[in-house]
N, C-alpha and C positions, 0 to 999 in steps of 0.2 A: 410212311411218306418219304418219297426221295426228294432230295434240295438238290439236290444235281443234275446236270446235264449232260446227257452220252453224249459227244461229239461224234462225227464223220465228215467226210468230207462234201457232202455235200451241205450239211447245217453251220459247216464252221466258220465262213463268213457274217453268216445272219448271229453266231453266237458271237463274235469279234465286234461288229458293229457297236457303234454308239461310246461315250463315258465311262461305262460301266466298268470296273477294275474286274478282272476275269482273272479265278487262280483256279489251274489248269495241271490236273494230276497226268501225265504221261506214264504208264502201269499198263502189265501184261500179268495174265492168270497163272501164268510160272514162278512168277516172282517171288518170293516169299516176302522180302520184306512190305512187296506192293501188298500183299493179303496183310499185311502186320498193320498199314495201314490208314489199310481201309475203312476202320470203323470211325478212329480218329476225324479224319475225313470228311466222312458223311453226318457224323456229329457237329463238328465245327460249318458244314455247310449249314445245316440248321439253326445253330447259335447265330451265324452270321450273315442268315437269308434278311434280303430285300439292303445289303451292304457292299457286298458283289455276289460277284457269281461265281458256283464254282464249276467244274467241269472234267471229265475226267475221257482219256485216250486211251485207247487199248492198243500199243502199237501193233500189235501184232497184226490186228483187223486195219489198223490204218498207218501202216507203212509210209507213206509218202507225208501225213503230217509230223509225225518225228523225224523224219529227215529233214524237211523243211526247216524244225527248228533245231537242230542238232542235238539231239538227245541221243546220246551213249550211253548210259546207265541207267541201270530204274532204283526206286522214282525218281522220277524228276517232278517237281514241283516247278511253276513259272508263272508268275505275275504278268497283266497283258493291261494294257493300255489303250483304247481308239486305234486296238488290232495290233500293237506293238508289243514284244515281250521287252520286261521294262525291270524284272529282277527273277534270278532264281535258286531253286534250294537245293542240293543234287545230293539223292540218298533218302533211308528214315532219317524221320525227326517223330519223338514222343509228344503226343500231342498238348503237352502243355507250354513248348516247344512252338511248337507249330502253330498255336493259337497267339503267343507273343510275336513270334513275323507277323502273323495278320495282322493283330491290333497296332503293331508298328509301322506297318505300311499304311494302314489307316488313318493311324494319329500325324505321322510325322508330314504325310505329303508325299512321301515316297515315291509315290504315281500318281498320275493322274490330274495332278491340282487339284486333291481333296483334300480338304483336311476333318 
């Protein structure tokens, strides 16, 4: 079962919309570290379904949303707010790593006015 969402451009307003904290893996199938990962990733979307959402870009296929938010490097990891990007991680992170940002931007309020 995927917990994730492919974006394009044409879903990624309707994915932006609303509250919901969106973390947004910008990754291309060259990458090595984007394949390093990926499992992490899709694991912790799981762990963390129905808490946001998460989402993932392949820039290569969607060129014009990584430029939009300026992504130079992969991965990029970024946090999204009521369509704003609102924090970000740039590089691997092991996912035990990776799952402490989340539960930090969860706990603390970090985004969104959740707590």
């Amino acid at each position: 079962m995927i917990d994730y969402i492919e974006a394009n451009e044409s879903n990624w307003d309707e994915i932006l919309n609303g509250r919901d904290i969106v973390l947004v893996d910008f990754w291309a199938p060259w990458c090595g570290w984007c394949r390093k990962l990926a499992p992490s990733f899709e694991r912790l979307a799981t762990e963390f379904a129905g808490r946001l959402k998460f989402v993932k870009v392949n820039v290569d296929e969607e060129p014009n949303l990584s430029e939009r938010y300026g992504v130079q490097g992969l991965p990029t990891l970024k946090f999204f707010c009521e369509g704003e990007p609102v924090h970000e991680i740039y590089g691997y992170l092991p996912e035990p790593a990776l799952r402490s940002k989340i539960e930090q931007v969860l706990s603390t309020s970090l985004v969104c006015n959740v707590a």
